[in-house]
Structures are given as structure tokens and as C-alpha cells.
C-alpha positions as CSV (number, residue, x, y, z in Angstrom):
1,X,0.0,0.0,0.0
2,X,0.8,4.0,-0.7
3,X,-1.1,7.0,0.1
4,X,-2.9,8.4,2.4
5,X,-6.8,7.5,0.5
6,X,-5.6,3.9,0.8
7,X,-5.0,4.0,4.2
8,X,-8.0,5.9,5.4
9,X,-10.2,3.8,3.2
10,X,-8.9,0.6,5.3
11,X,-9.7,2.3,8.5
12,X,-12.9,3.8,7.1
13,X,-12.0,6.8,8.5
14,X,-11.7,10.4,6.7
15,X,-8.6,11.5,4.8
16,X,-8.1,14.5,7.0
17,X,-8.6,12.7,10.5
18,X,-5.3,10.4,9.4
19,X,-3.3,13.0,8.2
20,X,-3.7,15.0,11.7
21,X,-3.3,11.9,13.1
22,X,-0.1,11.0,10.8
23,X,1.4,14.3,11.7
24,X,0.8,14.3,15.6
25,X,-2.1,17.3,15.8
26,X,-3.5,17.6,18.8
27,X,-7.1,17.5,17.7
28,X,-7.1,13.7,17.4
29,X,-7.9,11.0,19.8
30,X,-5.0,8.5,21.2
31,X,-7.3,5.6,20.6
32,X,-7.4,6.9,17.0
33,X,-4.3,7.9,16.6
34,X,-2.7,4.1,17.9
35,X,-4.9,2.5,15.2
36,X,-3.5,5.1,12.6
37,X,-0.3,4.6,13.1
38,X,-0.3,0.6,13.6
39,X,-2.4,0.5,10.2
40,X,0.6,3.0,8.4
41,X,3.2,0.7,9.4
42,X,1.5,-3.1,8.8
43,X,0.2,-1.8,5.5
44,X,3.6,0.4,4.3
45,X,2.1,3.8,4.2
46,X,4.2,6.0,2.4
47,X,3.7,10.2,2.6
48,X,3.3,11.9,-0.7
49,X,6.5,13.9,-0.1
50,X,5.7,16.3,-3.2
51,X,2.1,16.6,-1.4
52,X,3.8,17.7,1.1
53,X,5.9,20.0,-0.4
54,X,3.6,22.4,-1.8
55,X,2.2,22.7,1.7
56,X,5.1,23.6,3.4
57,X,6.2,25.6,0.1
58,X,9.4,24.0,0.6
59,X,11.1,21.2,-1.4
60,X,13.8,19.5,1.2
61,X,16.2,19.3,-1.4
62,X,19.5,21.1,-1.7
63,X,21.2,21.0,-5.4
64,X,24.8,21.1,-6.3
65,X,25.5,22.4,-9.4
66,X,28.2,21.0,-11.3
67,X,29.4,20.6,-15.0
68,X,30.1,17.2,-17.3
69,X,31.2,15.9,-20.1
70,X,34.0,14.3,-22.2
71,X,36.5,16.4,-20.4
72,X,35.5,15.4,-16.7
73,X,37.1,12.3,-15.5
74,X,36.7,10.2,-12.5
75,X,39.2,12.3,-11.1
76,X,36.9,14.9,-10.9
77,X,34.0,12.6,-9.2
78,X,36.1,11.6,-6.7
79,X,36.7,15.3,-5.5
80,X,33.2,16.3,-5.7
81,X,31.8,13.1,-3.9
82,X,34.2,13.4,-0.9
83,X,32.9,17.2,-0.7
84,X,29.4,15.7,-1.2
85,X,29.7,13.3,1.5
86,X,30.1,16.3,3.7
87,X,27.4,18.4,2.5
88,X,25.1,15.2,3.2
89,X,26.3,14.6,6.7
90,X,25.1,18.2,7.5
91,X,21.3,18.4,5.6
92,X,21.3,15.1,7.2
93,X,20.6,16.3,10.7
94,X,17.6,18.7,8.8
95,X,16.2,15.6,6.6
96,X,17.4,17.6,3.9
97,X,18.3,15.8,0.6
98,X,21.6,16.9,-1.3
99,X,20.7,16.0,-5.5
100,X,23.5,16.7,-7.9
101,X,22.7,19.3,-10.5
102,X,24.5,17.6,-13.6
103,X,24.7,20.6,-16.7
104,X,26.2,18.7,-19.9
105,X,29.4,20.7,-21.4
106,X,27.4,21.1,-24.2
107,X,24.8,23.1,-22.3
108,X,25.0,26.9,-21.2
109,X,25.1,26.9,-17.9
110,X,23.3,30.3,-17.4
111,X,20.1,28.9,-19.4
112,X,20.3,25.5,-17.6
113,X,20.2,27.4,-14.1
114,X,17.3,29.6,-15.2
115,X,15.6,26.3,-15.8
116,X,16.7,24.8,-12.3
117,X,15.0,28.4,-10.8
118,X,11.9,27.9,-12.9
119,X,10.9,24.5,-11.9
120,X,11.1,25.3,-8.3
121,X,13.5,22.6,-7.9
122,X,15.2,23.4,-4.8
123,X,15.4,25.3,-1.7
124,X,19.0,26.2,-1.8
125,X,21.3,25.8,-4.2
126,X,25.0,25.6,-4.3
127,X,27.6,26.6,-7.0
128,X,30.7,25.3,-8.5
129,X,33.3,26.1,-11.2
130,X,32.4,29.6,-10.6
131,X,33.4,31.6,-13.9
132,X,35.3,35.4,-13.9
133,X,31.8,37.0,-15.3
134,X,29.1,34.4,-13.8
135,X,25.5,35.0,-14.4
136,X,23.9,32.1,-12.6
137,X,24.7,34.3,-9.6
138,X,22.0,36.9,-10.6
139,X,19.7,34.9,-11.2
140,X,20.2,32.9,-7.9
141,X,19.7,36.2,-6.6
142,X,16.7,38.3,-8.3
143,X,14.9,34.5,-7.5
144,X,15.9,35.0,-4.0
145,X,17.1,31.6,-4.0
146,X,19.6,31.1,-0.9
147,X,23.3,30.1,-3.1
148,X,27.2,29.5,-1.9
149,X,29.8,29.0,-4.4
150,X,32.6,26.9,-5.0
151,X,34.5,29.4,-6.2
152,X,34.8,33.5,-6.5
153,X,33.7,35.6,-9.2
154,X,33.5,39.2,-10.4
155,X,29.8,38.6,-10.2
156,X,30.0,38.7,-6.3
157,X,26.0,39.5,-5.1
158,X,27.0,39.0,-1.6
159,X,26.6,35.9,-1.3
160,X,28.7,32.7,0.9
161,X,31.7,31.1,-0.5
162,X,34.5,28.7,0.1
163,X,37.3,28.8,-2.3
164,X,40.3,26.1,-2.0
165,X,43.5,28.2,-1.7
166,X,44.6,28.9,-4.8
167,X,46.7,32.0,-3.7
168,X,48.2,30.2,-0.5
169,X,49.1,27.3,-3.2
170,X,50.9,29.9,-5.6
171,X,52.9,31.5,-2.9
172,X,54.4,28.1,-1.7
173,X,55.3,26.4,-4.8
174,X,57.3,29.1,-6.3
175,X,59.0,29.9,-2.7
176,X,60.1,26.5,-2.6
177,X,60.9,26.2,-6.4
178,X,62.5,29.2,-6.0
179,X,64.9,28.5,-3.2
180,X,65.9,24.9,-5.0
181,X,67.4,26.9,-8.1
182,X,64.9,27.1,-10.6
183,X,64.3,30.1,-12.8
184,X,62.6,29.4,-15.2
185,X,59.4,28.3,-13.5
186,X,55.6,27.1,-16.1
187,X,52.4,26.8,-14.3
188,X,49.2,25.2,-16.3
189,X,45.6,26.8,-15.7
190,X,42.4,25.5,-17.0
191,X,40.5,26.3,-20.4
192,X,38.2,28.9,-20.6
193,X,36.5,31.5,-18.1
194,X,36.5,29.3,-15.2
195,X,37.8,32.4,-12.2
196,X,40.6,30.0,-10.6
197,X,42.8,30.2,-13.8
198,X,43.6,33.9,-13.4
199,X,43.6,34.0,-9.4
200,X,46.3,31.2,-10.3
201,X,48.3,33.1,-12.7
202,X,48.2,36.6,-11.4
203,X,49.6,35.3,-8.1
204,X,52.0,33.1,-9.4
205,X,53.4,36.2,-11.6
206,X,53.5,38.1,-8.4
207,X,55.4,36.0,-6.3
208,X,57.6,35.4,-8.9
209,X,58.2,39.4,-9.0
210,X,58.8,38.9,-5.5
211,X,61.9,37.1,-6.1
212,X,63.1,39.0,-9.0
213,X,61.6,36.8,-11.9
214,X,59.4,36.9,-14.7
215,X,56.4,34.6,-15.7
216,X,56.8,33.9,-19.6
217,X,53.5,34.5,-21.0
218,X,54.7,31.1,-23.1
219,X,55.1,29.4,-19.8
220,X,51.6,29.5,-18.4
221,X,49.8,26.1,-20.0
222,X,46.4,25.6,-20.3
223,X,44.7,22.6,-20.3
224,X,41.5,20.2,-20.1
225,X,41.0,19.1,-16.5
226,X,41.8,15.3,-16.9
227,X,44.8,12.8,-17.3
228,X,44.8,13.6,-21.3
229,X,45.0,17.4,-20.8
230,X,48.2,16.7,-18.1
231,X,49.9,14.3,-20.8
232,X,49.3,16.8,-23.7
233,X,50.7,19.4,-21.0
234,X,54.1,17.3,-20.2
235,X,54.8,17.1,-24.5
236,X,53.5,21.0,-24.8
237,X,56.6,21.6,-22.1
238,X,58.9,19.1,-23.8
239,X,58.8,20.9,-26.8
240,X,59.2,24.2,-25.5
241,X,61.9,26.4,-27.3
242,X,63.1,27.9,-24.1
243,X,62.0,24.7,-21.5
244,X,61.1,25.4,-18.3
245,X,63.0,23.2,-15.4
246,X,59.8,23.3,-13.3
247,X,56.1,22.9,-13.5
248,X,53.1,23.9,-11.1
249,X,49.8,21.5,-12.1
250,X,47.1,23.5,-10.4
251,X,44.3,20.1,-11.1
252,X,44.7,17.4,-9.5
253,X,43.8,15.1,-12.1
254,X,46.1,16.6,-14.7
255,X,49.3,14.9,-12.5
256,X,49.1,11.5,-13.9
257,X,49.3,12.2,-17.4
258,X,51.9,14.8,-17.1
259,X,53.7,12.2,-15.4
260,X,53.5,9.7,-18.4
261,X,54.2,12.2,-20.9
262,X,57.6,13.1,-18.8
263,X,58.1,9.2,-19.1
264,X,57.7,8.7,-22.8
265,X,59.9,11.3,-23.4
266,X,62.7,10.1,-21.3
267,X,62.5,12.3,-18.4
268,X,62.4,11.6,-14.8
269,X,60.3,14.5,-12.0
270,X,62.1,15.8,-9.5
271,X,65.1,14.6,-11.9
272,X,65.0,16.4,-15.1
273,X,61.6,18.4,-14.7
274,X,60.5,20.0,-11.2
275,X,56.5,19.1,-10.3
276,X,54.6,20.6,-7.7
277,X,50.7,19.5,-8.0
278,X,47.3,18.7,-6.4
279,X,46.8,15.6,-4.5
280,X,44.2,12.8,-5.6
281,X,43.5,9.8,-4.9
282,X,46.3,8.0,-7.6
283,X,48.9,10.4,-6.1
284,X,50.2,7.4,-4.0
285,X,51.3,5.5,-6.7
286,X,53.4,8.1,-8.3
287,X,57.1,7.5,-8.4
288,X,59.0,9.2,-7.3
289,X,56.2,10.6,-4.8
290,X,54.6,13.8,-5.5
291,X,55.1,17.2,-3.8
292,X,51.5,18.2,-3.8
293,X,48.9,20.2,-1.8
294,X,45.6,18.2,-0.3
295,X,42.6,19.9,1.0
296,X,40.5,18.6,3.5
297,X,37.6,17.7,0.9
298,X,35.0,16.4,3.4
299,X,35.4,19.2,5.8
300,X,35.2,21.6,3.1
301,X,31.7,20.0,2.6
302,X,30.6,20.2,6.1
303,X,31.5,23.8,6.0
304,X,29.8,25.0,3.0
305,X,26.5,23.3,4.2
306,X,26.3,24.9,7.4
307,X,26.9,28.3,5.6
308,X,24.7,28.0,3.6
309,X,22.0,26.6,6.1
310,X,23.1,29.7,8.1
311,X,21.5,31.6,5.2
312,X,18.1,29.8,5.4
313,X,15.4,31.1,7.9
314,X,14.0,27.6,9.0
315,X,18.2,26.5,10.0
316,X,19.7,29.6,10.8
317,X,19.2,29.3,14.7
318,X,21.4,26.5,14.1
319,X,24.4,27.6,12.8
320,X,25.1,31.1,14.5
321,X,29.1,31.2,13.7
322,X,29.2,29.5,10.7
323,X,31.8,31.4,8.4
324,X,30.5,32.8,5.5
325,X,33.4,33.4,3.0
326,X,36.6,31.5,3.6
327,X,40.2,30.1,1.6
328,X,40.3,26.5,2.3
329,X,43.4,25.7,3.1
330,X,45.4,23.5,1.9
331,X,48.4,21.2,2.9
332,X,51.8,20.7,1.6
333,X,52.6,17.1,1.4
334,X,56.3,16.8,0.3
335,X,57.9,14.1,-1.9
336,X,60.8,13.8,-4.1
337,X,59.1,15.4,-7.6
338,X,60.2,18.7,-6.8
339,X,64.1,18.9,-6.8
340,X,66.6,21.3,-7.7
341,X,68.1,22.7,-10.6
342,X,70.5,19.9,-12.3
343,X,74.6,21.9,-12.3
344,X,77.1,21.0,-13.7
């Protein structure tokens, strides 16, 4: 059985009487309420959650936008389930569902969020691979849709965000780099308008500045954010008139193919070539073991859930301090990838 006619047919008793009875009103007899209750669970009542719904004018659902396609690998899945699993374990406590907003790389993502806002879809909503000019952010907002982002933008409404530490990241790799002998110093960013890839650069090149060097426009890479795009970055470097001796990979998924593409061509990390990266899951299994930076991917989740539940009238007694803009840091795990300067 399902429904709440069903179930008051059985008991021959009205449709409304059950459902004050179902949802503990005061109004309602325990005798009648005992049988209500005993009949919902021998028979396998199930609540008509959309029913429900339009009461309350609220959906229970919180959606995380994100983009696929060709160009997203597992990699990429396995950093936005950890950061899901964190987001869950918080709407958890609220019996509030997280559903992953999937937007095909084929799709504008501006026309698929105005869709998403249309339909009602969700009571909150949050945001990643925020671009440099973002417009799902004023739509969010004229809708008065509560949003956080993954991710900063020039389209800033005032809204919550977490960003990982892209700036932090920049600062450390080229100090380090910097202090082993290298000079000549590439970095790769991703395709596009995506906001990370000039926070990425334009610190890079300052820190670089700090130390009296120069970021050749022809050694900042782009590439797709997957093993392919790393192995078509290690040849693009290999075939550079004026090589670089050292390389900052600012995806983590881009590490594995960069790897191979050093390997094909004879060349060893840490030996020949310099790499600093982003940790994932296969970074174990590198050799020799990569000097990286991991986030705390889970955490990160918890703590863009409660911000943006903090933003939401029915949770915010809940979450009084919860932090409403924040760099996520990130830690530097040290291997042997990231060596000095070959003399002699």
C-alpha cells in the first residue's frame, strides 16, 4: 500500500482525520491515533512527499550544481563526492536531501540554471566552477534563491563562499621552487572563463616578481581538466623552445598524465623536470612521490552546508558562527618530484 486514501479507506476513516493523526495534531484522539499509526506501518504507508511540499512551500532538497562531459574524468568525481559526503552529513541532521545538478558541457550553464530556478526545484542551491563574469549568480539572486559557491567571481551579489586556496598554493610552490634553483618556473591553468585560472596566474606572476623573476607569458599552459589534458601538457613543455625546469599543475587530475608524458619522453620529475601539484587519490602510486597540496575535501563540505543553512530562515538558529566566506586551506605534502636545478 501507498497513500494516504488507501489507508484511510482501510480504517474507514476520513482522509483528513489520518493525516492529523499521521502528523501528531493535537485534535485527534489517542485511541485513534494508535490504530493510525499501527495500520501506516502493517500496510507500508508511504507520505506523498511532493504533497507535502507544496504545503510547506518547501522542497527539502539542496542542489549542487556542477558541469560534465567528455572532459570530466573520475578524477573529478572523486573530489566532488568526498565534498558531497560532507554536505550530506550536514542536511542530514535537517532531513534535507543533497541531488547533484548535472549541466552537460554542451549546455549553457546560465540557461540551464534559469531552468533549475523555474521549476522550483530546490530550496537552496550551491555553485561550482564559478566563472570570472558568472551570471547564474544573478539569477540565484533576483529568485531569492539562498546560493554558496565553490569558487569566487567578479559577479559577487554577496553571497557565501568557500574557495580552495589557490593564492596560499601559488605562494608556496614558487618559494620553494624558487629556493631549489629554478628560474625558469611554467604553471598550467584550465581552459576557458573558469575564475581559478587567473587567481592562479596573477599570483603566481607576483610572487615570482617577489623574487626578481618573470612569468613567460609562453610558460603559463592551459589545459582540459583530466589525465589527457596533463599528458598533452608534459609534451607541450617538452617541446618548448626555451624549456622550463619546473612545473606547477594547479588540477589534480592533470598529474598523472603529465607524469606519463615526462616518461615517454625520457624524463624523470624531480630529476629532469620539477613538479609541484594537487593531490588525488592516484597520487600514492606516483614514483617518485609527488610534492602536492591536499585539502581537506569532506570538511570543506561540512563547511559550506552549514553556511549556507546559516542563510536559510528555517536552520539559521542553528548555525550562528558558521563562516560565510573562507580560503580553504590547503596542505603541503612533500615528496621527491620537486628537486633542484640539475649543475654541472
Amino acid at each position: 500500500m501507498k497513500g494516504i486514501r488507501q489507508l484511510a479507506d482501510h480504517l474507514d476513516i476520513s482522509i483528513g482525520t489520518v493525516s492529523r493523526a499521521l502528523n501528531g495534531k493535537p485534535d485527534v484522539n489517542e485511541e485513534t491515533r494508535r490504530r493510525v499509526l499501527e495500520a501506516a506501518e502493517a500496510l507500508g504507508y508511504v507520505a506523498n512527499q511532493a504533497g507535502r511540499s507544496l504545503r510547506k512551500g518547501a522542497t527539502g532538497i539542496i542542489g549542487f550544481m556542477m558541469q560534465t562531459g567528455h572532459e570530466i574524468t573520475g578524477q573529478g568525481d572523486a573530489f566532488f563526492m568526498t565534498v558531497f559526503d560532507g554536505v550530506q552529513t550536514v542536511l542530514a541532521r535537517h532531513k534535507l536531501d543533497l541531488v547533484a545538478l548535472l549541466c552537460s558541457s554542451e549546455e549553457d550553464p546560465d540557461a540551464y540554471m534559469k531552468r533549475i530556478v523555474a521549476r522550483g526545484f530546490a530550496d537552496g542551491i550551491m555553485l561550482s566552477a564559478t566563472r570570472i563574469k558568472d551570471h547564474r549568480f544573478g539569477t540565484l539572486s533576483k529568485a531569492k534563491i539562498p546560493f554558496i559557491t565553490l569558487g569566487r567571481s567578479q559577479s559577487d551579489v554577496g553571497q557565501p563562499w568557500y574557495d580552495l586556496d589557490f593564492e596560499g598554493m601559488a605562494d608556496t610552490a614558487i618559494d620553494r621552487l624558487v629556493a631549489r634553483g629554478h628560474r625558469k618556473i611554467a604553471i598550467s591553468r584550465p581552459h576557458g572563463d573558469i575564475n581559478l585560472g587567473p587567481i592562479f596566474e596573477d599570483r603566481c606572476r607576483a610572487r615570482l616578481k617577489h623574487h626578481g623573476l618573470v612569468l613567460d607569458h609562453a610558460h603559463v599552459f592551459r589545459s582540459s581538466p583530466n589525465e589527457t589534458g596533463g599528458y598533452q601538457l608534459a609534451r607541450s613543455l617538452i617541446e618548448s623552445a626555451d624549456r622550463p625546469s619546473a612545473m606547477v599543475l594547479v588540477n589534480e587530475a592533470t598529474v598523472i598524465g603529465f607524469y606519463r608524458g615526462l616518461e615517454e619522453a625520457g624524463l624523470k620529475p624531480g630529476r629532469d623536470v620539477a613538479v609541484i601539484g594537487q593531490y588525488s587519490p592516484l597520487a600514492q602510486f606516483l614514483t617518485p612521490r609527488l610534492t602536492c597540496f591536499k585539502p581537506a575535501l569532506r570538511e570543506l563540505g561540512i563547511a559550506m552546508a552549514e553556511s549556507l543553512l546559516a542563510t536559510m530562515p528555517a536552520f539559521a538558529q542553528h548555525y550562528p558562527d558558521a563562516v560565510r566566506r573562507q580560503l580553504w586551506p590547503m596542505t603541503l605534502i612533500e615528496g621527491e618530484s620537486d628537486g633542484g636545478v640539475l649543475t654541472g
